[in-house]
C-alpha positions, 0 to 999 in steps of 0.5 A: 500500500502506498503511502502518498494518499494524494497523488493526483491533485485532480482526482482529489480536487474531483473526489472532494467536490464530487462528495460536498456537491452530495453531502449539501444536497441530502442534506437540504432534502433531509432538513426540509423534510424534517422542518415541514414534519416538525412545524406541523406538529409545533404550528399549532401551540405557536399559532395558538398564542395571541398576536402569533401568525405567519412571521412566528411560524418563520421565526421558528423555523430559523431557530429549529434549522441549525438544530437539524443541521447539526444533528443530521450532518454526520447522517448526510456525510453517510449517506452522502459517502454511500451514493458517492462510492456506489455511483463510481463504483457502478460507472467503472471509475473505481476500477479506474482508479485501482487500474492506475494503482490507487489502494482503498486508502487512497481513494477514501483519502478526499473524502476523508479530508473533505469530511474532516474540514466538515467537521471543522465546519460543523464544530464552529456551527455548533458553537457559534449558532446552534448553541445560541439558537437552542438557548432562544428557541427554549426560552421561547417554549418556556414562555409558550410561544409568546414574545420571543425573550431576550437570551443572553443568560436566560434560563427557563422554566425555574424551580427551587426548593428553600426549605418548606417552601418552593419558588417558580419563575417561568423565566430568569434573565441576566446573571449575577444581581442584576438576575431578573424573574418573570412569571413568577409564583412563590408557595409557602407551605406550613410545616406538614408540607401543605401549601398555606399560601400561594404568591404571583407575580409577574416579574421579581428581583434580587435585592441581596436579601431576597427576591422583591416581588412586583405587585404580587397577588397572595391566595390563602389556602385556608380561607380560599381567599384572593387579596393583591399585596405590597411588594414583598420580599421571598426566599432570602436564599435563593440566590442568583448563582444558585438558580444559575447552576441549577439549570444548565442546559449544555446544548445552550451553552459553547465550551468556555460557558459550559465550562464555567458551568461545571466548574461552578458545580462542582464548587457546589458540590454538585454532580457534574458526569453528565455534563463533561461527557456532552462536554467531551461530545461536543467535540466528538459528536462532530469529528464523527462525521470524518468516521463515515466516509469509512464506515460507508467505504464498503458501498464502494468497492467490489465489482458492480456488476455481481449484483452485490452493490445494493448489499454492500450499500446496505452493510454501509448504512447498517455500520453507520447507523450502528455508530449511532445507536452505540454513541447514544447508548454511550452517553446514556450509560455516562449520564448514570455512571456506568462511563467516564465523561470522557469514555462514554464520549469518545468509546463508540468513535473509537470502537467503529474507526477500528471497526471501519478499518478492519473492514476496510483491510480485510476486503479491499487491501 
């Protein structure tokens, strides 16, 4: 086997946008197909918030995109490596290539580089947009398709437990004591953990000695009365940081966020395994999409003409998609202990480039 992987410009320059050319166009077709599914499921709660129409519906759409992109990549550069390798396979170009005395290493070697500068690609995507439009588009969930909230920092859906009572926000902006509430509901339970009173308001804010409710309504339980109060003072500790490191979403959040994250988690004692595995896995989550143009390697070799193109096509497909059933079983196993964060991450891209390379060997080298 040669060890010069690129020995003709050309046929590399040819190979590589043959498969980019692909890879965009299942792509495409797969995001559009999942879009329109998804937004008919979700059109309906989105329409079904008041001032909502067809701008929202778009504005959806821009946030669910680069969701689907990131996710079906690596899916594409699969499909993508399998009707590449069996189309030149069926037009004789790979027995061309072997005649001249290219080895499977050699002619996998474009599409390997392409799909390495796709991951390179992908992993700037993730950090740069998909994290920003995940972090907005489950705030505006939270907020039930209502006014799409400012995300810098919001965190949704809020809830924390200060001795007997319980303290709710439907969302929390800006960090630190400028920490702002809204959609808020305070329960203040007696000593048998029954709830004696309830507390609305629409908005709340640190004060350092608790969270100042604006104009709240108090509901008695006992009395089954209702009565609007003064402002008032709740949950003295509950601070900010607590309500921050209880609600960290990693999809939301780029490395360096994520990070800070952990750390301060484990400044508060917290379990912190699940979230460096999905730190470790945003790295190898889309590095992954370089492991298909070998898994799918098997779909291009073998002559064509022996009727057993489709069943290479298939065992290609079936090695892919095996990766990522194992990947997600992995980070499940991670995410209960049964792993490292750093082996539930980075074991099945490890396990299935072996896998891919013996395969490949075996059968063409």
């Amino acid at each position: 086997m040669r060890l010069d992987f690129f020995p003709s410009r050309r046929l590399t320059l040819y190979l590589g946008t043959t498969f980019v050319v692909r890879i965009l166009a299942v792509l495409a077709m797969l995001v559009m197909i999942l879009q329109v599914l998804d937004l008919l499921g979700e059109s309906g709660k989105i329409l079904a918030a008041d001032g909502n129409g067809q701008a929202q519906l778009l504005t959806y759409a821009s946030l669910r995109i680069p969701q689907l992109v990131a996710r079906f990549l690596p899916y594409s550069v699969l499909l993508a490596t399998i009707i590449t390798l069996s189309t030149l396979n069926q037009n004789s170009e790979v027995i061309a290539m072997k005649a001249s005395g290219l080895s499977a290493h050699q002619i996998l070697a474009p599409l390997v580089l392409t799909a390495l500068l796709i991951a390179g690609a992908s992993f700037a995507f993730n950090e740069r947009v998909v994290t920003r439009a995940t972090a907005t588009l489950s705030a505006w969930q939270k907020a039930d398709y209502g006014p799409v909230p400012e995300t810098d920092g919001a965190l949704a859906n809020i809830y924390m437990v200060e001795g007997n009572d319980i303290l709710s926000a439907r969302l929390a902006t800006g960090s630190g004591d400028a920490m702002q509430l809204s959609g808020v509901v305070w329960y203040r339970r007696d000593p048998t953990l029954m709830l004696a009173e309830q507390w609305r308001a629409d908005t709340a804010r640190w004060t350092g000695q608790g969270w100042l409710l604006s104009r709240p309504s108090r509901f008695r339980v006992a009395s089954a009365s209702e009565e609007q109060m003064a402002d008032t003072t709740v949950a003295p500790g509950i601070s900010p940081v607590e309500i921050e490191i209880s609600n960290v979403n990693a999809d939301a959040q780029n490395l360096g966020q994520l990070s800070q994250s952990i750390e301060a988690l484990e400044r508060a004692g917290r379990r912190t395994d699940e979230l460096k595995a999905k730190w470790w896995h945003k790295i190898s989550g889309p590095l992954s999409a370089a492991l298909m143009p070998l898994l799918g390697a098997v779909a291009g070799f073998g002559l064509a003409r022996s009727g057993q193109l489709f069943v290479r096509a298939i065992i290609g497909m079936a090695l892919g998609f095996a990766f990522f059933v194992v990947d997600n079983a992995a980070l499940a196993i991670g995410n209960f202990g049964g792993y490292p964060p750093f082996l539930a991450a980075w074991a099945p891209f490890l396990l299935f480039l072996l896998i891919g390379e013996m395969v490949l060997i075996r059968t063409e080298e």
